[in-house]
N, C-alpha and C positions, 0 to 999 in steps of 0.2 A: 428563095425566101429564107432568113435566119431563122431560125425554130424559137432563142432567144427573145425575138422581136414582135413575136405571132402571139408569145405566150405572155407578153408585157400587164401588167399589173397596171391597169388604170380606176383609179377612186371616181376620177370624174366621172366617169361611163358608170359604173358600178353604181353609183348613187344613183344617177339618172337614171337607170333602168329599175331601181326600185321604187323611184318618187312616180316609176311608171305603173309599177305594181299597184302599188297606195292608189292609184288614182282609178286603177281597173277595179280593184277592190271595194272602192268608195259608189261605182258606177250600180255595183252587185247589190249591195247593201239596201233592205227595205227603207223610205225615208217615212219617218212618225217624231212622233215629236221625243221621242228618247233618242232616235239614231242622228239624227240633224244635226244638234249641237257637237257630237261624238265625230260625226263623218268631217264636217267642217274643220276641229280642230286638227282632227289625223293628216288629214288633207296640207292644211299649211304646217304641220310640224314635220310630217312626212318627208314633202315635197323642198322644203326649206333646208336639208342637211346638206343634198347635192349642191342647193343655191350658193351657202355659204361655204360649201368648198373652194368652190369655183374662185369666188371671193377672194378669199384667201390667196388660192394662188396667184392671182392677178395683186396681192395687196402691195402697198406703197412702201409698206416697213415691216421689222417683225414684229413692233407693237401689234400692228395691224392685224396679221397673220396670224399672230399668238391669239387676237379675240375673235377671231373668226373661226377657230379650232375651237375656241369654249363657247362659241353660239354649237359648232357642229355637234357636239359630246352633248348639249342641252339639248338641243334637238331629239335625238337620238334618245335621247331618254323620255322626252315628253314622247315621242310618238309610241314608245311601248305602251305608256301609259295610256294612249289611247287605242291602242290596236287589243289591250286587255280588255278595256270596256266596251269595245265592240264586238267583240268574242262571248261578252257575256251577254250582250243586248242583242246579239243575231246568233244562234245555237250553230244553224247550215254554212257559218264562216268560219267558224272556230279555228278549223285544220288549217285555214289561210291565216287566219290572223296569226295561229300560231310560226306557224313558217316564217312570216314577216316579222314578227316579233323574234326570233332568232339572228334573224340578218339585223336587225338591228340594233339587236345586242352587239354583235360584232362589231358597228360603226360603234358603237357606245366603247367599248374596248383599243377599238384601233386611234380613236379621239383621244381618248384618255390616254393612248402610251403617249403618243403626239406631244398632247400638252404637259405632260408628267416630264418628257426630254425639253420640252420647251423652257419649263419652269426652271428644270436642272441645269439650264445652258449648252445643252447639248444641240449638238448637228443633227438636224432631220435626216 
């Protein structure tokens, strides 16, 4: 087995396992009428960054490609914003939501070089 090949960098997987998190996390969450609206949106912005990866890579152009890197970088930002307000509206998640809200900084980062190169003309 190439050591190389074992230790490959995949986004898609990466996403997916944290749109897995979101969704474990959302399961934790007491539901009342302050968490509901909160869990729901986290849920589809969460789960939405790896969708529109995916997307992406599958896309027809780079027009394509290019807007489906700025759906992912939006994403990525809305889910903080909702992983913040669920930290504040469930105290016993906090340490989670914070953790998640890290990692998706990160995609909020790795999008943004992405479309920052895209914008410049640059090769991915």
């Amino acid at each position: 087995m190439n050591k190389t090949s074992s230790k490959k960098y995949d986004l898609e997987e990466r996403t997916a396992k944290f749109a897995e998190k979101i969704i474990e996390l959302a399961k934790k969450a007491p539901k009342n009428v302050v968490t509901i609206p909160i869990i729901n949106q986290l849920v589809k912005s969460g789960t939405s960054i790896g969708a529109n990866y995916c997307e992406a890579n599958g896309a027809s152009s780079k027009r394509d490609f290019t807007n489906k890197i700025f759906i992912c970088k939006k994403e990525s930002k809305e889910t903080k914003y909702w992983l913040r307000m669920l930290a504040k509206a469930v105290e016993e998640l906090k340490g989670e939501c914070q953790d998640l809200w890290r990692e998706a900084q990160e995609y909020t980062l790795i999008f943004s070089k992405i479309a920052a190169n895209l914008k410049a003309g640059n090769k991915i």
